[in-house]
C-alpha positions in Angstrom: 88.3 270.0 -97.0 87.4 270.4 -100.5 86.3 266.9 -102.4 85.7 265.7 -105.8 82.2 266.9 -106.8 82.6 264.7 -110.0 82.1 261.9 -108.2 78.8 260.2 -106.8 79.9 257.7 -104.3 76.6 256.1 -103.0 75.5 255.5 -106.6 78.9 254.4 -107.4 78.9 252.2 -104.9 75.3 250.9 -105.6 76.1 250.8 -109.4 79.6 248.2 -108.3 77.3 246.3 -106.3 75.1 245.6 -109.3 78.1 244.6 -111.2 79.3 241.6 -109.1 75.5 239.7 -110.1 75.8 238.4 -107.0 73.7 236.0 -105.3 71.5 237.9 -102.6 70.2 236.1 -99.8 69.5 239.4 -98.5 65.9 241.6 -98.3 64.7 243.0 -101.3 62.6 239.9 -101.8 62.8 240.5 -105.6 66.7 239.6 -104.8 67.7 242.6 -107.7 65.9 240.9 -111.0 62.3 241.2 -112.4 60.6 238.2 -111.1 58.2 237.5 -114.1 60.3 238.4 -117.6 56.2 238.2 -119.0 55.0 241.0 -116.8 55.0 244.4 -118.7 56.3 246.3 -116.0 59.8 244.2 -116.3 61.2 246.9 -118.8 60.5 249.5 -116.4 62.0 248.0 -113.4 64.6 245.2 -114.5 67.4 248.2 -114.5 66.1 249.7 -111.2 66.1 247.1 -109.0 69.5 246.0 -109.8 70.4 249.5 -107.2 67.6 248.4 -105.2 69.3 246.5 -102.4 69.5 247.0 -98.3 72.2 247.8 -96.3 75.2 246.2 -96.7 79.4 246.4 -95.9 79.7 248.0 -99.2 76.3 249.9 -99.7 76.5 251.4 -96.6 73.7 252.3 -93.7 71.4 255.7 -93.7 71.4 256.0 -90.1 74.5 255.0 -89.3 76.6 255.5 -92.5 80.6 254.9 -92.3 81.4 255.0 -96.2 79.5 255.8 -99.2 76.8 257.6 -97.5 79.1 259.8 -95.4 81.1 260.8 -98.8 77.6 261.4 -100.3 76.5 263.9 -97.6 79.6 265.9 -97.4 79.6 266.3 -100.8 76.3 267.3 -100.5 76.8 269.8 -98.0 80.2 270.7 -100.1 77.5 271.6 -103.1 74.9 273.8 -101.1 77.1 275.3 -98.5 76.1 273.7 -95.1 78.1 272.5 -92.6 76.2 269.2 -92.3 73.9 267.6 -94.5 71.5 264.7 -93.8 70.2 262.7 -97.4 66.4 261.8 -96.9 64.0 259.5 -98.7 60.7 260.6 -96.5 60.4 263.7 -98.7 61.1 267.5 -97.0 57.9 266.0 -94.9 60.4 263.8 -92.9 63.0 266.9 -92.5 60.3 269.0 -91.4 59.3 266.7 -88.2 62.8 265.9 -87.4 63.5 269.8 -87.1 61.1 270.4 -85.1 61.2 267.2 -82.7 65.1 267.4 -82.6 64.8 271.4 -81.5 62.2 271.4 -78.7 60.5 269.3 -75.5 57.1 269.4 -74.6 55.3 272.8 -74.3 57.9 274.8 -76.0 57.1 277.5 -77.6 57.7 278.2 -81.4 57.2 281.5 -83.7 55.3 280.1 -86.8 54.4 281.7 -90.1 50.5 280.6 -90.2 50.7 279.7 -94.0 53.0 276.6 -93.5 53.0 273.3 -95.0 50.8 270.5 -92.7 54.2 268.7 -92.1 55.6 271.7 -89.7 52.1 271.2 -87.8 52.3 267.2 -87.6 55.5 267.9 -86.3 54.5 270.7 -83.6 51.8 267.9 -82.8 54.1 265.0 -82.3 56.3 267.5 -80.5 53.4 268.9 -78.5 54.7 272.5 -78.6 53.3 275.6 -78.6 53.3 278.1 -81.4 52.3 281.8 -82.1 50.9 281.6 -85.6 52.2 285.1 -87.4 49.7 285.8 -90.1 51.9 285.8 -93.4 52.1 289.5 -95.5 49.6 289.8 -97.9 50.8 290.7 -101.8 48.0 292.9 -102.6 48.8 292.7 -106.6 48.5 289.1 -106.9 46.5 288.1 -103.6 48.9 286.0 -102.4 50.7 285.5 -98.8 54.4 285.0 -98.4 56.6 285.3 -94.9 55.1 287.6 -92.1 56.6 290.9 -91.7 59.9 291.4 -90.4 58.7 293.6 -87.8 55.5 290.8 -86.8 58.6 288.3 -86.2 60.4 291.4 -83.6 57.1 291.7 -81.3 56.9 288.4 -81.4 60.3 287.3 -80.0 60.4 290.6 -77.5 57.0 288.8 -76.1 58.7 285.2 -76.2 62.2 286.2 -75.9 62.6 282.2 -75.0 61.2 280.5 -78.5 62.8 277.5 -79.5 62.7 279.0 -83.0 61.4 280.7 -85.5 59.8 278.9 -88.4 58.9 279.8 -92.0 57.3 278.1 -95.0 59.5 279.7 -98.3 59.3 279.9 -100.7 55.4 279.6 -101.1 53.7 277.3 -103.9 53.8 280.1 -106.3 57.6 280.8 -106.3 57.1 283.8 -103.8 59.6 284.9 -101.4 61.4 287.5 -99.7 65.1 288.6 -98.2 65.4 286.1 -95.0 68.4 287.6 -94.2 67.3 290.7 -92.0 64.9 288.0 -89.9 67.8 285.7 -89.3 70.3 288.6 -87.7 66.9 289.7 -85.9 67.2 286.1 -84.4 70.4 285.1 -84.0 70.7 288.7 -81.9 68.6 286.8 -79.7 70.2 283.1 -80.0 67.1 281.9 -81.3 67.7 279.8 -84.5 65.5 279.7 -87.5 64.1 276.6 -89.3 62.8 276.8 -92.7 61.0 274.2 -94.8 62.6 275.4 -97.9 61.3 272.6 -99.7 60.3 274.5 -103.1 64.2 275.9 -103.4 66.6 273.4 -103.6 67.5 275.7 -106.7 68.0 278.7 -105.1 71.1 280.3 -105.6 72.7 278.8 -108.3 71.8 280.9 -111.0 71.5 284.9 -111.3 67.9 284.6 -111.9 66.7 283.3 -108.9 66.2 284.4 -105.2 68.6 284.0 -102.6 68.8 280.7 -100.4 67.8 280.2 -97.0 71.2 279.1 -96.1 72.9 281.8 -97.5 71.1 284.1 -95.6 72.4 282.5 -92.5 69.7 280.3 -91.5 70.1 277.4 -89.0 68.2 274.0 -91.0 67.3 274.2 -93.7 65.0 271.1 -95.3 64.8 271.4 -99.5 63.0 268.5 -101.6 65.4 267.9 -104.2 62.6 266.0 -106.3 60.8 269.6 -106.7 62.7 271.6 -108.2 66.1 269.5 -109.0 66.5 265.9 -110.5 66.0 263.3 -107.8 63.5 260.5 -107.6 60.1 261.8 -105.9 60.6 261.4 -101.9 64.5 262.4 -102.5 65.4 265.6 -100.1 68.0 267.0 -98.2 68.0 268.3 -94.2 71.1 271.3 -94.5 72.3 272.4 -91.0 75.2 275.2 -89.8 75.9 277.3 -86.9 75.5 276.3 -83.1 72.3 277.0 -82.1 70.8 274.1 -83.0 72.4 270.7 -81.6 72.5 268.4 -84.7 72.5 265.0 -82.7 69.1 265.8 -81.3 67.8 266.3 -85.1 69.9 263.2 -86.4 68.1 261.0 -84.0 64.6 262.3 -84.6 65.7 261.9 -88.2 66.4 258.0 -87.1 62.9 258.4 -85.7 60.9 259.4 -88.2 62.6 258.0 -91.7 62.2 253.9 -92.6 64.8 251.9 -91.0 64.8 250.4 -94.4 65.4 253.6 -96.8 65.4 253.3 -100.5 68.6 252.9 -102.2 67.5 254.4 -105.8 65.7 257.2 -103.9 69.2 258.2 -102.6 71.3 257.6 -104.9 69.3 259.5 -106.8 69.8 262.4 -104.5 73.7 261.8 -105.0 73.1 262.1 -108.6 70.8 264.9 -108.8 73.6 266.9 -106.6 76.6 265.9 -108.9 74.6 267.4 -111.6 74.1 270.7 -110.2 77.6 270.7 -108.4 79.2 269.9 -112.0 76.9 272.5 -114.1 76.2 274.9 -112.0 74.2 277.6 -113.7 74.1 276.4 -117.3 71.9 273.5 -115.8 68.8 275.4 -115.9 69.4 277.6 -119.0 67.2 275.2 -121.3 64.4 275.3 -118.6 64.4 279.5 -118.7 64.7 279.4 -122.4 61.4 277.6 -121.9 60.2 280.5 -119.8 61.3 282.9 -122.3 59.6 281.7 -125.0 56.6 281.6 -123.2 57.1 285.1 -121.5 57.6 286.5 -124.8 54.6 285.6 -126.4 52.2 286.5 -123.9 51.1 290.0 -125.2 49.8 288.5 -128.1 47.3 286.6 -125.4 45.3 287.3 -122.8 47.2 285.6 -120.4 49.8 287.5 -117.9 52.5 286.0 -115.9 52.9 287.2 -112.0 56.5 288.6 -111.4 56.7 289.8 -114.9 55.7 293.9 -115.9 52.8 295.2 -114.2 52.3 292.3 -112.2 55.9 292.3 -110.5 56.0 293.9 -107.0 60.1 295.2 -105.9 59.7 293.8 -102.9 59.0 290.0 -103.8 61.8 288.0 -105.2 60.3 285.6 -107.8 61.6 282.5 -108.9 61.4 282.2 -113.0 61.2 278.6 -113.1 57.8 278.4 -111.2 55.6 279.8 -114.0 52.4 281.6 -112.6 49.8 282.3 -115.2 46.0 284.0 -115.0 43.7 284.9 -117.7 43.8 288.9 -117.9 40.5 289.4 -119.2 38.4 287.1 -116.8 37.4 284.5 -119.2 39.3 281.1 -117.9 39.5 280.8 -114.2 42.9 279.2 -113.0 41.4 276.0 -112.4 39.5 276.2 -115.8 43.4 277.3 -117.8 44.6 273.8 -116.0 42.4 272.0 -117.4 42.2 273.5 -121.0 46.5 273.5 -120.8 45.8 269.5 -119.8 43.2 268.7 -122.7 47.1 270.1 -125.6 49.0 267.6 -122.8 50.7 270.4 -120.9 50.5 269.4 -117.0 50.5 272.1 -114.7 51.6 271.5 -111.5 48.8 272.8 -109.3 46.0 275.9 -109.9 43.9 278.1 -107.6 40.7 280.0 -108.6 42.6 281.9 -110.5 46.2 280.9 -111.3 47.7 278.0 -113.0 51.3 277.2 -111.6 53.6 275.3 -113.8 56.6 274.0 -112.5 60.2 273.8 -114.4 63.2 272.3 -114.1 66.5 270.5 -115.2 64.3 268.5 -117.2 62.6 270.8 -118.8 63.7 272.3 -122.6 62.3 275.0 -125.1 60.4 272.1 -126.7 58.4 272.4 -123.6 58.0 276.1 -123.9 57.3 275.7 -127.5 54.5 273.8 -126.8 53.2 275.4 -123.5 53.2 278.4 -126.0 51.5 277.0 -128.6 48.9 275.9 -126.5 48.0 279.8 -124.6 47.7 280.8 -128.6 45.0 278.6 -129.4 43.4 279.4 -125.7 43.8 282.7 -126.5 41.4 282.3 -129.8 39.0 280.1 -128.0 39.0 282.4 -125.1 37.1 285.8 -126.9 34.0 283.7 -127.3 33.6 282.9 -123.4 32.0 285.1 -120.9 33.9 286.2 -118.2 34.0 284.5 -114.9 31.8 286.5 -111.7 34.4 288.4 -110.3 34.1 287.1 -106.9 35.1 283.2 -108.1 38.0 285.3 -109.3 38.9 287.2 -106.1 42.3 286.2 -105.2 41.7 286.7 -101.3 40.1 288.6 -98.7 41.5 291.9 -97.1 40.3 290.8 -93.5 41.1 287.4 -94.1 43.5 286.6 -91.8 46.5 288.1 -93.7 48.2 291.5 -94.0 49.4 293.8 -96.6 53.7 293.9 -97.1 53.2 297.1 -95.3 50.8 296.3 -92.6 51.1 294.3 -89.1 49.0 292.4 -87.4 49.0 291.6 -83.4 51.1 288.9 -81.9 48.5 285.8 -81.0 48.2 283.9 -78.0 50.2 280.7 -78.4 48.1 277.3 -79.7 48.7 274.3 -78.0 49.1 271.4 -80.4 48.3 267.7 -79.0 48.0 264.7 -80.5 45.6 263.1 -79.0 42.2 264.3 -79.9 39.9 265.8 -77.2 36.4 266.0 -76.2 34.3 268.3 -78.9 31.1 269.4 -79.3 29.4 271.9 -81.9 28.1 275.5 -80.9 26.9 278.2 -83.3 29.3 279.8 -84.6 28.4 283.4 -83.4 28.0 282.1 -79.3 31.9 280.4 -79.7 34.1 283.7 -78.9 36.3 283.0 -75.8 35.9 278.9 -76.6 38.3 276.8 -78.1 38.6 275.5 -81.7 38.1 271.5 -82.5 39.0 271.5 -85.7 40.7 273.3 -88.7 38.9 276.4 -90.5 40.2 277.3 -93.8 38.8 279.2 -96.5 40.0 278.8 -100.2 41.1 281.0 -101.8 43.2 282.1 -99.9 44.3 278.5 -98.4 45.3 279.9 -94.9 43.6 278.6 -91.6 42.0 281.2 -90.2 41.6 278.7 -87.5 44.0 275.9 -85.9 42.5 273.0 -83.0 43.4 274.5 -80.0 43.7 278.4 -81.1 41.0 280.5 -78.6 38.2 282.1 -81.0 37.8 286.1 -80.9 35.6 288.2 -82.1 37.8 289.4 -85.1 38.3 285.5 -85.7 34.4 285.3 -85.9 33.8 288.6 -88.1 36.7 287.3 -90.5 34.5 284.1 -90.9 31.2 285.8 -91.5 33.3 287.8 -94.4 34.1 284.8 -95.9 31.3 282.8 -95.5 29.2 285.7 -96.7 31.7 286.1 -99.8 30.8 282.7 -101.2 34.1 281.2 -99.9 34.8 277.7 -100.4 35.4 276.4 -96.9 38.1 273.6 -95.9 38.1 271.7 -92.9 34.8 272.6 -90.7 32.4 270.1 -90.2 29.9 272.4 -91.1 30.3 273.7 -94.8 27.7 276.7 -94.2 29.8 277.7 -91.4 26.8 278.5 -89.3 28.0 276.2 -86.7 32.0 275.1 -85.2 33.7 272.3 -84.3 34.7 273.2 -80.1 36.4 272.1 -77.4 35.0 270.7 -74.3 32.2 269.2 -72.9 28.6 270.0 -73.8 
């Protein structure tokens, strides 16, 4: 049944609430007013708080909603094409463990692209499942991983034809992704669903420009932070599910498990806003953020400066998303983390940079005053830039070949599954060269690229070791050992 996306019932109902000026002998303590009208902060807040109640006959309950709420999610599901959508105020974080937990018992096993968010593995922890890590394709222009192969995901599930599911990080940091499509028939053939932390596209799909959707490429939840990439208060995202492979009361109640029995009213309504917005405007919604992009985009050849998924640097076979801007310095003279900084010092904020790209993040918000100036500032980089000397090529190196990911048009072999626990066992150090055959203790992962080569629990091989020697030998920054050098690991087991 089609509804009125015009409407915005939970901040309707929030925004009637505030009118009655009632008085609350309810939690918030701050009882919907500033409480010191000498505090500076009051003309930040004293609007807010008037939405910033609990759960009441009128304002309706989160985890057991009967009227605003319920209008709110169908809506939202209306807007993005679910079946069933659940509002969230722990970020895609809490959609990520209630997924998982709501989809498997104990010891399952789950096919898992090894470059996923942390969240996916707190939740394969507190689920204590199993998962076969697929090393992610390697992107040999820019050096950077997206989804493993379509074929890596086929071995896998003909060697664990009983998976509780697949699940994939995409789109990565860097706007990256592919057709999810061709994996979701290859899973469904077997009734296994497939779970994506989508949490970087709540965008996707509703314009042209930009790369398909997971959930219109069939798949089965779907978790999207609508803070990221749309216009909702930070910690504002949505959990999307359809089909019948997954049984949605099992993923409502871990959601009741994992998300504040006292949820943020602003936060969602918030959500209910930001989805009225892009139900209402559709497309023309982000036109003033890619006229930003263009202006930037356009201007580049008279810098140094390139922009991955743009000429030379776009590969046919990655779908990019325009409003994640990725920049690097062409000639070697600003590393990424250096461009961030010197972008920072003409008060333009990127979003995040690697060793040697600088991601800025767009959005509804964003306007060609904002490219303008983003402009602007590569121009007078670009002068500054001819007197520097160029950064050692290997600080520059994207990634590793033998690094624990694959080229699009290579495979690597199905692991053995890891066993994620929460509780933490006994550990002891051995040199790093005498651990093949043991058990890792602790997390191994090199930067750049960002991708454990090792998880707690996976069994070290010799490949695993000879990658590590590669990287330690390259110079590699190294995340998580106890040991920096790398000369000695973290193991399980008694001494």
């Amino acid at each position: 049944m089609s509804m009125d996306k015009q409407r915005a019932p939970l901040y309707e109902a929030l925004a009637t609430h505030a009118g009655l000026s009632a008085h609350a002998f309810h939690v918030p303590g701050h009882k919907q007013r500033v409480a010191r009208e000498d505090d500076d902060a009051a003309g930040f807040y004293r609007t807010l708080l008037q939405l910033d109640v609990t759960e009441l006959a009128d304002t309706d309950d989160l985890h057991h909603p009967q009227g605003a709420i319920v209008e709110a999610q169908k809506l939202a599901a209306q807007c993005f094409g679910a079946e069933e959508t659940s509002l969230l105020v722990g970020g895609s974080t809490s959609g990520n463990l209630a997924m998982i937990l709501g989809t498997s018992s104990p010891g399952d096993v789950f096919i898992v692209q090894r470059n996923v968010h942390k969240s996916i593995i707190h939740g394969l922890m507190l689920a204590g499942a199993r998962a076969v890590m697929l090393a992610p394709q390697f992107e040999s222009m820019s050096g950077l991983a997206v989804i493993p192969s379509l074929s890596s995901m086929e071995a896998a599930l003909e060697r664990y034809p009983d998976a509780s599911g697949i699940i994939l990080s995409t789109p990565n940091y860097y706007g990256m992704t592919v057709s999810l499509e061709r994996i979701v028939q290859l899973a469904h053939r077997r009734s296994v669903p497939v779970l994506v932390d989508e949490a970087h596209g709540a965008h996707l799909g509703f314009h042209d420009a930009f790369p398909e959707s997971a959930l219109r490429a069939g798949a089965d939840v779907v978790v999207q932070s609508t803070h990221k990439m749309l216009s909702a208060m930070t910690m504002g995202a949505m959990l999307h599910m359809q089909g019948n492979l997954v049984d949605r009361e099992a993923v409502k109640q871990a959601l009741r498990m994992v998300q504040s029995s006292s949820p943020s009213f602003p936060i969602l309504a918030s959500i209910d806003l930001a989805r009225r917005q892009l139900h209402t405007s559709g497309s023309t919604l982000f036109e003033p953020a890619l006229e930003a992009v263009r202006v930037v985009i356009e201007s580049l050849n008279e810098t140094p400066f390139r922009a991955i998924g743009y000429g030379a640097h776009k590969n046919d076979s990655i779908q990019y998303d325009p409003l994640k801007l990725v920049l690097f310095d062409e000639s070697g003279k600003l590393s990424g983390a250096r461009l961030r900084d010197e972008l920072a010092a003409r008060n333009c904020i990127a979003e995040m940079a690697d060793d040697r790209y600088v991601v800025l993040a767009l959005g509804p918000g964003s306007n060609e005053a904002d490219g303008i100036a983003l402009r602007d500032a590569l121009f007078e980089l670009a002068s500054i830039s001819r007197h520097l000397p160029e950064v050692p090529e290997a600080e520059l190196s994207p990634t590793n070949p033998n690094g624990g990911v694959t080229r699009l048009d290579q495979d690597a072999a199905v692991p053995e599954p890891v066993t994620f626990r929460r509780d933490r066992l006994s550990v002891r150090t051995v040199r790093l060269t005498n651990s093949v055959g043991l058990t890792a203790g602790e997390w191994v992962i090199p930067y750049p690229p960002g991708i454990p080569v090792l998880y707690p629990g996976e069994v070290i091989t010799s490949d695993t070791i000879e990658q590590l020697v590669l990287w330690r030998n390259s110079g590699a920054q190294i995340q998580g050992a106890q040991d920096e050098a790398l000369e000695h690991i973290v193991v399980q087991g008694e001494c």
